[in-house]
MARZAVO-387319 format. One record per residue: residue number from 1; residue in three letters; chain; x, y, z of N, C-alpha, C, O in turn. Coordinates in Angstrom, 1 decimal. Layout:
BEGIN
 num residu chaine  neast nnorth    nup caeast canorth   caup  ceast cnorth    cup  oeast onorth    oup
 NUM    ALA      A      X      Y      Z      X       Y      Z      X      Y      Z      X      Y      Z
...
***
This chain:
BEGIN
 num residu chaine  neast nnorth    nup caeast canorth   caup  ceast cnorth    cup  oeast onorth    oup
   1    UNK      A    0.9   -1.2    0.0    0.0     0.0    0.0    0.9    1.2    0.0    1.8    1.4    0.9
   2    UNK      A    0.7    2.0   -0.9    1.6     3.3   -0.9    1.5    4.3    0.1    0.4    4.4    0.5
   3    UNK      A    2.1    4.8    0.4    2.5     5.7    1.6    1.6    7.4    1.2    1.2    7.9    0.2
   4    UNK      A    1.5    7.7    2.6    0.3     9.2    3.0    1.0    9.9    2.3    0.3   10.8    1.9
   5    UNK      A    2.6   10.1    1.7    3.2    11.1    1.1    2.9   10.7    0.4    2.0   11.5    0.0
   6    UNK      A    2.9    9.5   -0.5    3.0     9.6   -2.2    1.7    9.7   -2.8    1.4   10.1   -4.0
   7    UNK      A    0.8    9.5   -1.8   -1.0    10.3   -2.0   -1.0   11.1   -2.4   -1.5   11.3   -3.5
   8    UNK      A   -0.5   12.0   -1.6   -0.4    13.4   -1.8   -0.1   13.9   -2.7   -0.8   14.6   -3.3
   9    UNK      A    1.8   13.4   -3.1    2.1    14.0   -4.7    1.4   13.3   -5.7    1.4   14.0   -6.8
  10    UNK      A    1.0   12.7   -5.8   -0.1    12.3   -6.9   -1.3   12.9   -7.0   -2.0   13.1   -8.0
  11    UNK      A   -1.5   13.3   -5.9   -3.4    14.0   -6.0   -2.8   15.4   -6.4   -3.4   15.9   -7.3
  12    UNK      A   -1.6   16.3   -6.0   -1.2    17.4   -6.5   -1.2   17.2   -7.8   -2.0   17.9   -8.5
  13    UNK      A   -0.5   16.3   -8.5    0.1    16.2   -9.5   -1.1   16.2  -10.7   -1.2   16.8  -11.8
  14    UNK      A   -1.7   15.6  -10.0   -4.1    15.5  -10.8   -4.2   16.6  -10.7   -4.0   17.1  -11.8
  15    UNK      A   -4.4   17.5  -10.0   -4.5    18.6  -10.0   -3.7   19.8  -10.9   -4.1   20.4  -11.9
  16    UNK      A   -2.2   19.8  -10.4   -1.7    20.4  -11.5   -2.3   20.3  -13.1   -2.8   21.2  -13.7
  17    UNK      A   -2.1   19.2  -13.4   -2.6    18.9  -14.4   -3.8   19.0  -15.1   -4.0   19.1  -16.3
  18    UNK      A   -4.9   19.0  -14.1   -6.4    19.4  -14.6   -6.3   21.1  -14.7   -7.2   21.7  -15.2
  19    UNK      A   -5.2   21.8  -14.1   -5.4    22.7  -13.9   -4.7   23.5  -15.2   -5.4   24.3  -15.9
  20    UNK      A   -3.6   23.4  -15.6   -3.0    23.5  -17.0   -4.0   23.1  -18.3   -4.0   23.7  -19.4
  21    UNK      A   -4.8   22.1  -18.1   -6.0    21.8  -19.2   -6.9   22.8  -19.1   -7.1   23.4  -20.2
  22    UNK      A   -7.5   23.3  -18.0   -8.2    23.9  -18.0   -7.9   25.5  -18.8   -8.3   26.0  -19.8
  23    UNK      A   -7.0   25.9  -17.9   -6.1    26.9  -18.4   -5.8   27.2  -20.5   -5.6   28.2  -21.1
  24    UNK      A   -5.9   26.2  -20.8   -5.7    26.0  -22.1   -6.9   26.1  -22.9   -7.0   26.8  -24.0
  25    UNK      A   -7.8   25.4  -22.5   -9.3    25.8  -23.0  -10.2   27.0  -22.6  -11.4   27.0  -22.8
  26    UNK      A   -9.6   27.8  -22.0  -10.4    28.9  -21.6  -10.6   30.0  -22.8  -10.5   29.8  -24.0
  27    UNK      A  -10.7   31.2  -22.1  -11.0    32.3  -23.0   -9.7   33.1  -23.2   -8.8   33.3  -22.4
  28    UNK      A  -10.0   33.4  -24.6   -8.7    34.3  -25.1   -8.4   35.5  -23.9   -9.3   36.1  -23.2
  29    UNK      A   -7.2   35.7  -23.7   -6.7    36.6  -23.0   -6.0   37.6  -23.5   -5.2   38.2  -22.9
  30    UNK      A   -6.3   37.8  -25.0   -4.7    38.0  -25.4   -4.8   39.6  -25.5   -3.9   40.4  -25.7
  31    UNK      A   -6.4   40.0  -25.3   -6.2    41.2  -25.3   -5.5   42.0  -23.9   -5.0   43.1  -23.9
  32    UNK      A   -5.8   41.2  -23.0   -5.5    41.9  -22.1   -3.9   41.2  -21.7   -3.4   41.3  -20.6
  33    UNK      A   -3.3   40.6  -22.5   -1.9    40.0  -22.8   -1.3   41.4  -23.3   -0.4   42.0  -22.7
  34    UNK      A   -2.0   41.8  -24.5   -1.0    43.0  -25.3   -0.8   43.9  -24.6    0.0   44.8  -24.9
  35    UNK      A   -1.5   43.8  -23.6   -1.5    45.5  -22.5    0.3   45.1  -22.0    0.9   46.1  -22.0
  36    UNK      A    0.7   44.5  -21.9    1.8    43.9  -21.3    3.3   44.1  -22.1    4.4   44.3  -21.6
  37    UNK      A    2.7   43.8  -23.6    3.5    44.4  -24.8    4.7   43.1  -24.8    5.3   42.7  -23.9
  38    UNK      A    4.8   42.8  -25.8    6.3    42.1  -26.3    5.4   40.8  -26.9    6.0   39.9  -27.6
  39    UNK      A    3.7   40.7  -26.7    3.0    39.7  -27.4    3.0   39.6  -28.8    2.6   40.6  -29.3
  40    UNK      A    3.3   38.8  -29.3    3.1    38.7  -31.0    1.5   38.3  -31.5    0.9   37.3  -31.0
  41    UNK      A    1.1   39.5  -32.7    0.4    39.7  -33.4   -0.2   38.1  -34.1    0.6   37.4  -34.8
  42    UNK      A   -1.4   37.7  -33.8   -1.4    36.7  -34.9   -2.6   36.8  -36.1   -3.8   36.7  -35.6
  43    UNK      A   -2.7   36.9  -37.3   -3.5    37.1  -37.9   -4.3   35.7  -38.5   -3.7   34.8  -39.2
  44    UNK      A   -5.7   35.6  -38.1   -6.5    34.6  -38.0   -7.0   34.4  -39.5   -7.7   35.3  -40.0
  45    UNK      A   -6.8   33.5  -40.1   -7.1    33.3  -41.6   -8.8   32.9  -41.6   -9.5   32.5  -40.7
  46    UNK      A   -9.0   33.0  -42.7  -11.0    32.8  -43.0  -10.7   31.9  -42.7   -9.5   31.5  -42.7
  47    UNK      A  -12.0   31.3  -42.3  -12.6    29.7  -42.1  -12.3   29.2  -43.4  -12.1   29.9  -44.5
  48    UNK      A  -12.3   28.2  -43.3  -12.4    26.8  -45.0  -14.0   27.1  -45.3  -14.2   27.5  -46.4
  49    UNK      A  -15.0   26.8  -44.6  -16.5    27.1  -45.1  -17.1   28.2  -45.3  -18.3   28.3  -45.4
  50    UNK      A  -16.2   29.4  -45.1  -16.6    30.9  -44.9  -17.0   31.0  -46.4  -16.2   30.8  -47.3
  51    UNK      A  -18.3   31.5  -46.5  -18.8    31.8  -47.9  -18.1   33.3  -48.7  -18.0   34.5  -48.3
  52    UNK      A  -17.5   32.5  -50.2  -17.0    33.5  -51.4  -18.4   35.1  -51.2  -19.5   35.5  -50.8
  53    UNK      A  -17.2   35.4  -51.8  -17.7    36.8  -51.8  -18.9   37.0  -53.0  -18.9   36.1  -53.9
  54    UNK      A  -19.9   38.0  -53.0  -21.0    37.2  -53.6  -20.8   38.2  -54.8  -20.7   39.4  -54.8
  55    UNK      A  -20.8   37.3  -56.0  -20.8    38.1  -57.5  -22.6   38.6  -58.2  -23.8   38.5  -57.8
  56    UNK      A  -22.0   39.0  -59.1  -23.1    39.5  -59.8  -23.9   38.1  -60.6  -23.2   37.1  -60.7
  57    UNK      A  -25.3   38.0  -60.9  -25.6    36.7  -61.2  -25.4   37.1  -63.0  -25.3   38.1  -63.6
  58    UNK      A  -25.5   35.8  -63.2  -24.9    35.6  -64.7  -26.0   36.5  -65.8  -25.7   36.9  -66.9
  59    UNK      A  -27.3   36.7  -65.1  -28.4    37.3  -66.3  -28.4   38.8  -65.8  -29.0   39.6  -66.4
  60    UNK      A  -27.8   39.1  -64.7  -27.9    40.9  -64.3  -27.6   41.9  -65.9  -26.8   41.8  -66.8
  61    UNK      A  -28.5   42.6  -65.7  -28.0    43.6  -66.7  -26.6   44.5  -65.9  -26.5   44.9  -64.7
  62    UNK      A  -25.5   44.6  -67.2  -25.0    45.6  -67.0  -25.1   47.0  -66.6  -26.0   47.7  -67.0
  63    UNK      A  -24.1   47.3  -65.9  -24.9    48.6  -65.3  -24.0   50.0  -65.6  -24.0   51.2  -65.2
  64    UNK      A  -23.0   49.0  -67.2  -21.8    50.5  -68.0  -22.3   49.8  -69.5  -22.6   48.6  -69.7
  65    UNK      A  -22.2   51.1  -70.4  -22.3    51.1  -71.7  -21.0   50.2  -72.2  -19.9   50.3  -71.8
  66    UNK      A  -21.6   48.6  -73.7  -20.2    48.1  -73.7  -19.0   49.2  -74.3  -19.1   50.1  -75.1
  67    UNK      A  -18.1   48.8  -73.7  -16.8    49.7  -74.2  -16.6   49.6  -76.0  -16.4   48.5  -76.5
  68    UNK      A  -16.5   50.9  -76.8  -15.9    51.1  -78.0  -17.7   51.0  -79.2  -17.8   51.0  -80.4
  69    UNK      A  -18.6   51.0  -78.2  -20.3    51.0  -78.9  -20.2   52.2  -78.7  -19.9   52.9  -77.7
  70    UNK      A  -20.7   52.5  -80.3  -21.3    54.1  -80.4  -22.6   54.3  -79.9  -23.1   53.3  -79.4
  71    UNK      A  -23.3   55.3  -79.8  -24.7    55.4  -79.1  -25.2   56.3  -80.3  -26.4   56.6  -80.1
  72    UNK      A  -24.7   57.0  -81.6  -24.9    57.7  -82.4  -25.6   57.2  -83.3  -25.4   56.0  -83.5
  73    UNK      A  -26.8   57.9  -84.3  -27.5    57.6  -84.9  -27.0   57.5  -86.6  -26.9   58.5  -87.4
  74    UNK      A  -26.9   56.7  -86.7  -26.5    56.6  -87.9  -26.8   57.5  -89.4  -27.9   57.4  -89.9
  75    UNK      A  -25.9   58.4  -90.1  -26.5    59.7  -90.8  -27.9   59.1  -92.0  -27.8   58.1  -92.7
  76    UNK      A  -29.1   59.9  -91.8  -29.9    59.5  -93.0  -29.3   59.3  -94.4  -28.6   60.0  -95.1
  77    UNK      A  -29.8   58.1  -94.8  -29.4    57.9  -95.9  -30.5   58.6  -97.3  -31.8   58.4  -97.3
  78    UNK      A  -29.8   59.3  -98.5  -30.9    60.3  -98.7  -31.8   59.1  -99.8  -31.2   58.1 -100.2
  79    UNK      A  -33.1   59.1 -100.1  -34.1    58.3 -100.6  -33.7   58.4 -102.3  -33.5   59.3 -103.0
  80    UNK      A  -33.7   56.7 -102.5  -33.4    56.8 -103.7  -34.5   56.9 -104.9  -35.3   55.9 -104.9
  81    UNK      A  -34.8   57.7 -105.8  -35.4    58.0 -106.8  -36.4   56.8 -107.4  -35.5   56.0 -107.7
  82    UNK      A  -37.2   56.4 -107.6  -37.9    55.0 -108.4  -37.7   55.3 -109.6  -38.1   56.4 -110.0
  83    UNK      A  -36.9   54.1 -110.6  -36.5    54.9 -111.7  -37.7   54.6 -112.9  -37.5   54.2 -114.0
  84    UNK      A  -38.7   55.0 -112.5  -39.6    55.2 -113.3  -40.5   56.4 -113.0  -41.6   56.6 -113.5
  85    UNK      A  -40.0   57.0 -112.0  -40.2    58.2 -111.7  -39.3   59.1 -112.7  -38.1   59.2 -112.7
  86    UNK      A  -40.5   59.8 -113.5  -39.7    61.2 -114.8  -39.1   61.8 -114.5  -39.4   62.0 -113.3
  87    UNK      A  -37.7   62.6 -114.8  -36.7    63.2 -114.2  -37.0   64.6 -115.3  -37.8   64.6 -116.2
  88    UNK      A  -36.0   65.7 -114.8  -36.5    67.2 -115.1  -37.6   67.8 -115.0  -38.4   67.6 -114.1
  89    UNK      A  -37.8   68.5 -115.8  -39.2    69.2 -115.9  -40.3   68.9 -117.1  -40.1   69.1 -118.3
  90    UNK      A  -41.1   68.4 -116.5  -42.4    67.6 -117.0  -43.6   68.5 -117.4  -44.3   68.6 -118.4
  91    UNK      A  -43.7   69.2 -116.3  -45.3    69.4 -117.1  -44.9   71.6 -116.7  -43.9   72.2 -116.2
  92    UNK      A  -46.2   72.2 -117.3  -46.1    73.8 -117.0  -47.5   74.2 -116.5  -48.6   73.5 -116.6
  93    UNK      A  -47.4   75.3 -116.1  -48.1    75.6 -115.4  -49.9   76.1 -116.5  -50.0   76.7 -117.6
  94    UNK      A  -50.7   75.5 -115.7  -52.0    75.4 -116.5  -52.2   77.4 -117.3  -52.0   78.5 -116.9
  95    UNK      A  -52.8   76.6 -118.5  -52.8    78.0 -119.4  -53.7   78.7 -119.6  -54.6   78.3 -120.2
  96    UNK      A  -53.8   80.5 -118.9  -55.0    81.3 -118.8  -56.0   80.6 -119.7  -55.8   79.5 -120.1
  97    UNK      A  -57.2   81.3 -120.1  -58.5    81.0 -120.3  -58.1   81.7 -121.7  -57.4   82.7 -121.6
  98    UNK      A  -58.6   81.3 -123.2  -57.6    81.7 -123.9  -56.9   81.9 -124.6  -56.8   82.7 -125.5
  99    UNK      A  -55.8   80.9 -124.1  -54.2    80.9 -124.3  -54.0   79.2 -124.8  -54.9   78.4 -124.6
 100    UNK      A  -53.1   79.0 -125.2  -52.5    77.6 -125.3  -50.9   77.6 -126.3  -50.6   78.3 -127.3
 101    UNK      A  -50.2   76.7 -125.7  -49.2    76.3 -126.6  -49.7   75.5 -127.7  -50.4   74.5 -127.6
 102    UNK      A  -48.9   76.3 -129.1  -49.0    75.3 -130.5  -47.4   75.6 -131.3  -46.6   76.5 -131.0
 103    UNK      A  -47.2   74.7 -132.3  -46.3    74.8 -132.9  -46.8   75.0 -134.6  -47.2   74.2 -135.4
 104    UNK      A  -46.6   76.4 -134.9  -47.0    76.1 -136.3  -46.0   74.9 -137.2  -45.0   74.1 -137.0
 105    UNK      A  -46.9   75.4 -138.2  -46.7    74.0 -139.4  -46.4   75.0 -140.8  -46.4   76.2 -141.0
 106    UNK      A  -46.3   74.2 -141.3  -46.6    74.4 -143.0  -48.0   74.9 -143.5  -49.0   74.4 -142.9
 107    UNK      A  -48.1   75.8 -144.5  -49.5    76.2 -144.4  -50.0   77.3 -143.9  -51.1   77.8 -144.3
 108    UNK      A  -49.1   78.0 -142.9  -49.6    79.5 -142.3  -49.3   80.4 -143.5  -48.4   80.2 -144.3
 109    UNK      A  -50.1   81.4 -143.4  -50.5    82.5 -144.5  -50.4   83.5 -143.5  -50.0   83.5 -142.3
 110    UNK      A  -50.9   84.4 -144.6  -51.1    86.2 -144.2  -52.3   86.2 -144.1  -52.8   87.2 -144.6
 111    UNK      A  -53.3   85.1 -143.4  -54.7    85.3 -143.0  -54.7   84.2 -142.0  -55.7   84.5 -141.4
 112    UNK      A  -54.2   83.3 -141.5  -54.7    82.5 -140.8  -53.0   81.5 -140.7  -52.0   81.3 -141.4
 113    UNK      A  -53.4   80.8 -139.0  -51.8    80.5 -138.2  -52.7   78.9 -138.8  -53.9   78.7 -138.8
 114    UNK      A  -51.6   78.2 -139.3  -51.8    76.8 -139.0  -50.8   76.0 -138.0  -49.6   76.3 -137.8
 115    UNK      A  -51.3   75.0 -137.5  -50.4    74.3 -136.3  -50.8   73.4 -136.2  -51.3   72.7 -137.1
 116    UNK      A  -50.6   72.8 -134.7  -50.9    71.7 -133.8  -50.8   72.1 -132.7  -49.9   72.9 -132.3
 117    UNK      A  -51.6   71.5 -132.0  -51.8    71.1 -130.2  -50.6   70.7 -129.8  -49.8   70.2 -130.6
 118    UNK      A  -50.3   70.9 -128.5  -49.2    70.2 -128.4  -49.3   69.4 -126.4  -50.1   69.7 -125.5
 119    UNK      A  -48.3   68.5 -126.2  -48.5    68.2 -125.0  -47.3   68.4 -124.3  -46.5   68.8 -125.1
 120    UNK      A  -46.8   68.5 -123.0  -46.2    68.2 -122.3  -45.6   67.1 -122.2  -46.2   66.0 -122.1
 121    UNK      A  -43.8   67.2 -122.4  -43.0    66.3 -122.3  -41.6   66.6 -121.3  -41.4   67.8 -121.2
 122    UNK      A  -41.0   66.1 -120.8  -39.7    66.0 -119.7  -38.6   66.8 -120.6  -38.2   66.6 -121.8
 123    UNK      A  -38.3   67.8 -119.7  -36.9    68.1 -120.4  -36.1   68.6 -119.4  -36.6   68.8 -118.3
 124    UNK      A  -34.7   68.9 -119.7  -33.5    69.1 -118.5  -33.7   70.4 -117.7  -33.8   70.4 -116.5
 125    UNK      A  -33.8   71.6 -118.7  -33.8    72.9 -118.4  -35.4   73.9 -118.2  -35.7   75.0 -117.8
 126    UNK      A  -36.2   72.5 -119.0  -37.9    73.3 -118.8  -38.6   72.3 -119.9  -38.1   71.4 -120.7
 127    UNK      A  -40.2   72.8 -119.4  -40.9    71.5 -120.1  -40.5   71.3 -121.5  -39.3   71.7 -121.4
 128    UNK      A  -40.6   71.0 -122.5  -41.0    70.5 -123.8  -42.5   70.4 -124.5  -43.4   69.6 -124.1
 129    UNK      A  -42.6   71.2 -125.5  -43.6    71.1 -126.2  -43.6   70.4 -127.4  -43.1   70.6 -128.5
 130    UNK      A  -44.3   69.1 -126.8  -44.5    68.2 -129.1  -45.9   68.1 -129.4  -47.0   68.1 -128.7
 131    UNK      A  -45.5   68.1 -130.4  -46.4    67.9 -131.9  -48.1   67.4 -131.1  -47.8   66.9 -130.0
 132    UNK      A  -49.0   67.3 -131.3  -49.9    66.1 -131.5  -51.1   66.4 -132.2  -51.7   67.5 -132.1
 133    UNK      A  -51.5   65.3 -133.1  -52.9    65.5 -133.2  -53.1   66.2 -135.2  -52.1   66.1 -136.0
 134    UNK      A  -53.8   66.5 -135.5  -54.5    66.6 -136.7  -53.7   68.1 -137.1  -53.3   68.6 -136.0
 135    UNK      A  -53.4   68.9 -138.1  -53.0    70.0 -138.4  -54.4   71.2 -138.0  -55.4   71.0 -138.7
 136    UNK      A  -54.5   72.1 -137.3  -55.4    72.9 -137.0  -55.3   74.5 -137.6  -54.2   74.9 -137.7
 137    UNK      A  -56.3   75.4 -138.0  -56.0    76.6 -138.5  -56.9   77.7 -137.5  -58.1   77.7 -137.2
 138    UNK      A  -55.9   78.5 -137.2  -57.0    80.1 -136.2  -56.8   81.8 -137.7  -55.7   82.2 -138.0
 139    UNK      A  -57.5   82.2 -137.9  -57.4    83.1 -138.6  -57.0   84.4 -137.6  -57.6   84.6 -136.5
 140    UNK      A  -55.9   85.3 -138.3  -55.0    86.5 -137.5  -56.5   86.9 -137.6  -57.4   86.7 -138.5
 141    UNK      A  -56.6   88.0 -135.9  -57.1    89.3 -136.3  -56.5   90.5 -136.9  -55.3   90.6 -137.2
 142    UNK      A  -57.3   91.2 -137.1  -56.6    92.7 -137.9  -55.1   93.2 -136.9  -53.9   93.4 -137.1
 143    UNK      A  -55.8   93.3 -135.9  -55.1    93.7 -134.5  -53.6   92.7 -133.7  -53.0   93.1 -132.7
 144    UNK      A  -53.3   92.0 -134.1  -52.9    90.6 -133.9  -51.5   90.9 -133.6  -50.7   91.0 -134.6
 145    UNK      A  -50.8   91.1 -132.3  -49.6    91.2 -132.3  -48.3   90.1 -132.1  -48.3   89.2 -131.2
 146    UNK      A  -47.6   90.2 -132.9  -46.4    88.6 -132.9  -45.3   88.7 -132.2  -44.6   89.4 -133.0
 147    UNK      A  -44.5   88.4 -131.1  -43.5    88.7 -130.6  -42.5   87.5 -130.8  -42.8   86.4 -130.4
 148    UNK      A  -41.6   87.8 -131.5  -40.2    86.6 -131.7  -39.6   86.7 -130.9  -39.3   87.9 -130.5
 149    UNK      A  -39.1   85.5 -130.3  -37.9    85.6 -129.1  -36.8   84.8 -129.5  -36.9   83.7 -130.1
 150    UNK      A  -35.3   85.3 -129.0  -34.4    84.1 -129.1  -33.3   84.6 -128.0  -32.8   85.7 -127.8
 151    UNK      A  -32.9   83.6 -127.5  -31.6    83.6 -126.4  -30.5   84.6 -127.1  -29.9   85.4 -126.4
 152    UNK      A  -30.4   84.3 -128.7  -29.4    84.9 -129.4  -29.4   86.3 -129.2  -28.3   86.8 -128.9
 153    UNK      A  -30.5   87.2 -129.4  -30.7    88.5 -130.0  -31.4   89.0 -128.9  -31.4   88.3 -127.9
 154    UNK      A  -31.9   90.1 -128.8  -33.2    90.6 -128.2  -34.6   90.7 -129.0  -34.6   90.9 -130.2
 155    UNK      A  -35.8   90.5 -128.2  -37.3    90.2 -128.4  -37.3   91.5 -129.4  -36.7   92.6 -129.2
 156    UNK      A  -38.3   91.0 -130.7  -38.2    92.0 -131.9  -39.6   91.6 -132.4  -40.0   90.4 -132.6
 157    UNK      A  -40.4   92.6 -132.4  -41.7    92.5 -133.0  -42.0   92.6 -134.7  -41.4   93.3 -135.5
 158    UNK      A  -43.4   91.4 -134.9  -42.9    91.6 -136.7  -44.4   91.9 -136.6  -45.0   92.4 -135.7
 159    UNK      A  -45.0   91.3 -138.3  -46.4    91.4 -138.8  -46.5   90.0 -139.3  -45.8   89.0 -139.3
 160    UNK      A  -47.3   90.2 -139.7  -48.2    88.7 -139.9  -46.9   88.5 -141.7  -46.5   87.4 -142.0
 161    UNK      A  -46.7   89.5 -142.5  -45.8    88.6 -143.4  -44.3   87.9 -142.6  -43.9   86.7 -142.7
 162    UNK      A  -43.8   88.8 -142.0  -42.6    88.7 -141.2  -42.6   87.2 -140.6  -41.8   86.3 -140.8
 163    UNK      A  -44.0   87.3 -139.9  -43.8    85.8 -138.8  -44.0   84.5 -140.2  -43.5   83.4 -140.1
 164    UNK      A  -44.7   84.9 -141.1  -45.1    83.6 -142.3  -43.2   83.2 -142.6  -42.7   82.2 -142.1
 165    UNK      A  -42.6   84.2 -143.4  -41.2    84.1 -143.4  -40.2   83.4 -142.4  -39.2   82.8 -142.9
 166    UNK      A  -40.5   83.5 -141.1  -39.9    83.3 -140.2  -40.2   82.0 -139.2  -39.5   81.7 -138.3
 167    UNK      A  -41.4   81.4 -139.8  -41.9    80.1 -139.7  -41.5   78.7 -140.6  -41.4   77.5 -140.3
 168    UNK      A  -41.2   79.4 -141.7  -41.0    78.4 -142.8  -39.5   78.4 -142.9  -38.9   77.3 -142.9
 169    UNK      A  -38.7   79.5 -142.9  -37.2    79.2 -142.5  -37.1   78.4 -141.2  -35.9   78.1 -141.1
 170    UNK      A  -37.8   77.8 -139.8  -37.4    77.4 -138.8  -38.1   76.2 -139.2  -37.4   75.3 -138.9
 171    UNK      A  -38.8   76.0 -139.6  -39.0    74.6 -140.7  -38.0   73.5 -141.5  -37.8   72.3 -141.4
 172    UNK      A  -37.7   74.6 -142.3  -36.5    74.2 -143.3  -35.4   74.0 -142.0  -35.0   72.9 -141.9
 173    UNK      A  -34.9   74.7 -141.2  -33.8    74.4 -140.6  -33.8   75.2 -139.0  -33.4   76.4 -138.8
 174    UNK      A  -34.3   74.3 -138.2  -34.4    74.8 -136.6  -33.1   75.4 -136.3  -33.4   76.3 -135.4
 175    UNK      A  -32.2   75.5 -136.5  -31.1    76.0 -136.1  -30.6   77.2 -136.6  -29.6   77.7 -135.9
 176    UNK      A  -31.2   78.0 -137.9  -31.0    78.6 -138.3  -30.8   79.9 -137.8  -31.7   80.4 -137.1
 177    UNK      A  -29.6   80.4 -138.0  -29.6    82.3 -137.7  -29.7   83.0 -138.8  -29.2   84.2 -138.6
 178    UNK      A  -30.0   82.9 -140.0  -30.2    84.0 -140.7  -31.8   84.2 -141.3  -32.8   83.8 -140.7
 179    UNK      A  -31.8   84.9 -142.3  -33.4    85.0 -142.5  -33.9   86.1 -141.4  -33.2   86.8 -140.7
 180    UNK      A  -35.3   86.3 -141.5  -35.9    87.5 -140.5  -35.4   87.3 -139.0  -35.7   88.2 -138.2
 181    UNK      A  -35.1   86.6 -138.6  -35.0    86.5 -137.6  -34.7   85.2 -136.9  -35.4   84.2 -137.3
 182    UNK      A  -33.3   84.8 -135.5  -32.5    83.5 -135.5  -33.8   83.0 -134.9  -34.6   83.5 -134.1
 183    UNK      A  -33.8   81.8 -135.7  -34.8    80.0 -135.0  -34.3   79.5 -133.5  -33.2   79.1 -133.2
 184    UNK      A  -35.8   79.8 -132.4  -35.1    79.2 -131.3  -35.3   77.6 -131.1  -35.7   77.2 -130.1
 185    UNK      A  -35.0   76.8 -132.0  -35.5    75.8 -132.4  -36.3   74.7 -131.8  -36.4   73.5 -132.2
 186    UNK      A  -37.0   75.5 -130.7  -38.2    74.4 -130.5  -39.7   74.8 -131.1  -40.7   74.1 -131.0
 187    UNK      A  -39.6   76.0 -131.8  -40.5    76.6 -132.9  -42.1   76.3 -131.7  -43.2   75.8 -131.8
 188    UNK      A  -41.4   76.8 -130.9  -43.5    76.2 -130.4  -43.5   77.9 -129.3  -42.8   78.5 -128.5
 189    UNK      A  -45.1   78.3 -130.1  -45.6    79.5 -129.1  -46.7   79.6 -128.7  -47.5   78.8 -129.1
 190    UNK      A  -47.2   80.7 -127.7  -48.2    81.1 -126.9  -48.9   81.7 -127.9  -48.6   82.8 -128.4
 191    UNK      A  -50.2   80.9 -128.2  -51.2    81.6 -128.8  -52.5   82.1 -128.0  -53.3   81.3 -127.5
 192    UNK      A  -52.7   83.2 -128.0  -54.1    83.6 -127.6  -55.3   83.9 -128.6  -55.0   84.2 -129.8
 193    UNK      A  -56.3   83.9 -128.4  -57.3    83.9 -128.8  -58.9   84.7 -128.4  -59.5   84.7 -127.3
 194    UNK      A  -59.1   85.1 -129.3  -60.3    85.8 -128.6  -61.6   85.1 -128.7  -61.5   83.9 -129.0
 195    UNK      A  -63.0   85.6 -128.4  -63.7    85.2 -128.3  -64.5   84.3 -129.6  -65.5   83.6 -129.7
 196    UNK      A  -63.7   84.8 -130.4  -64.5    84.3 -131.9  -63.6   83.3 -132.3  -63.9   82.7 -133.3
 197    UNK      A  -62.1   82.8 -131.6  -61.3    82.4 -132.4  -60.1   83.0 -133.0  -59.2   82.3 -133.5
 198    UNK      A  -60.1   84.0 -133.0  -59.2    84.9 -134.2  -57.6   84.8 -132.8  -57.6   84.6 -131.6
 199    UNK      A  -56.6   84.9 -133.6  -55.5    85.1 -133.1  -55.2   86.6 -132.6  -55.4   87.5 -133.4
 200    UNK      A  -54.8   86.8 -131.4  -54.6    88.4 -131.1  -53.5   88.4 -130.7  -52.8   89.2 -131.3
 201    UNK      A  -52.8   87.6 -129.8  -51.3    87.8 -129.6  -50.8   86.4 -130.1  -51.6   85.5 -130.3
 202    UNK      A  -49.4   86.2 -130.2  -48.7    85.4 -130.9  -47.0   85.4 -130.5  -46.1   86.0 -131.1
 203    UNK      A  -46.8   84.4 -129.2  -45.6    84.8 -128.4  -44.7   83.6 -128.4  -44.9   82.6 -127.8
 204    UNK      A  -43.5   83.8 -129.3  -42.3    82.6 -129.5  -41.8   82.4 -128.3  -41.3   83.2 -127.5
 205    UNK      A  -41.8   81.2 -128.3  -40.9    80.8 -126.9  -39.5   80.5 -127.3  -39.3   79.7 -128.2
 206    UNK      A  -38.0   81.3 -126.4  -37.1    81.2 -126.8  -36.4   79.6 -126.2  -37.0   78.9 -125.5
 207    UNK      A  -35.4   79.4 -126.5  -34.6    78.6 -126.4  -33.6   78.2 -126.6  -33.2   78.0 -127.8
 208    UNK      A  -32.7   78.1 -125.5  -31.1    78.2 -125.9  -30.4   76.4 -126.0  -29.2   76.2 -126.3
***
């Protein structure tokens, strides 16, 4: 049987030792360790299960314009023509009460204009007057004034032989500058009319 001393250092010895266990599982002290100073710093790493930092989810809209996208409207592009849409100038402006474009013919006298009707056709610089239809006659009045025009010269007033002369030379040759007066060779003019018919004014349209 062991002896009342060696009891003793053994039950110390239990003790000690429960007492250093204990000591080791207690609560951090270390703040009130640092008060003390010469303690080393220890820096405590994340847990292993500590949840990532949380991102944006994959369908979020962006919340910056993408980089090197213009936001500019692209310049109007100007409308392209249908090319069965007539180009230049097509038609003129409707003709007093009166009045009408004709192109004499062959056949005008010193009593009466012979011609034709004419229509509306496309041209670069202004409409175009052609031909149409049956040969027609208006007899001059007494009174009947004729004005020749050409880009070439300046506007010169004739008489009913003057304009007969000056009809049949732009016949024979649209281009002509000699004779009574230069051919603006689309030979087509403004005729007016009075109430009975008769011719009263008689106005060459020039053309260069």
């Amino acid at each position: 049987m062991p002896s009342s001393s060696s009891s003793r250092l053994l039950v110390a010895a239990l003790a000690a030792t429960a007492a250093f266990g204990l000591a080791a599982c207690g609560p951090d002290n270390s703040s009130d360790q640092g008060a003390g100073g010469g303690a080393a710093t220890v820096t405590t790493a994340p847990a292993t299960g500590a949840a990532p930092a949380t991102a944006a989810p994959t369908g979020a809209a962006p919340t910056g314009k993408p980089a090197g996208k213009s936001t500019a409207k692209p310049a109007d592009k100007p409308t392209a023509k249908s090319s069965d849409e007539p180009e230049g100038f097509c038609t003129h402006d409707p003709d007093p009460a009166g009045q009408k474009w004709v192109i004499p013919v062959k056949g005008t006298s010193a009593t009466a204009l012979v011609y034709k009707d004419t229509k509306d056709a496309c041209g670069v610089n202004d409409v175009i007057f052609e031909p149409v239809g049956a040969d027609r006659s208006a007899p001059f009045a007494p009174t009947v004034k004729i004005h020749l025009n050409s880009v070439m010269v300046p506007s010169k007033d004739v008489n009913v032989a003057d304009l007969v002369k000056h009809v049949n030379e732009c016949i024979a040759d649209p281009a002509s500058t000699k004779g009574v007066y230069p051919c603006s060779g689309g030979g087509d003019y403004r005729m007016t009319v009075d109430a009975s018919g008769k011719v009263t004014d008689l106005w060459e349209r020039p053309h260069s």
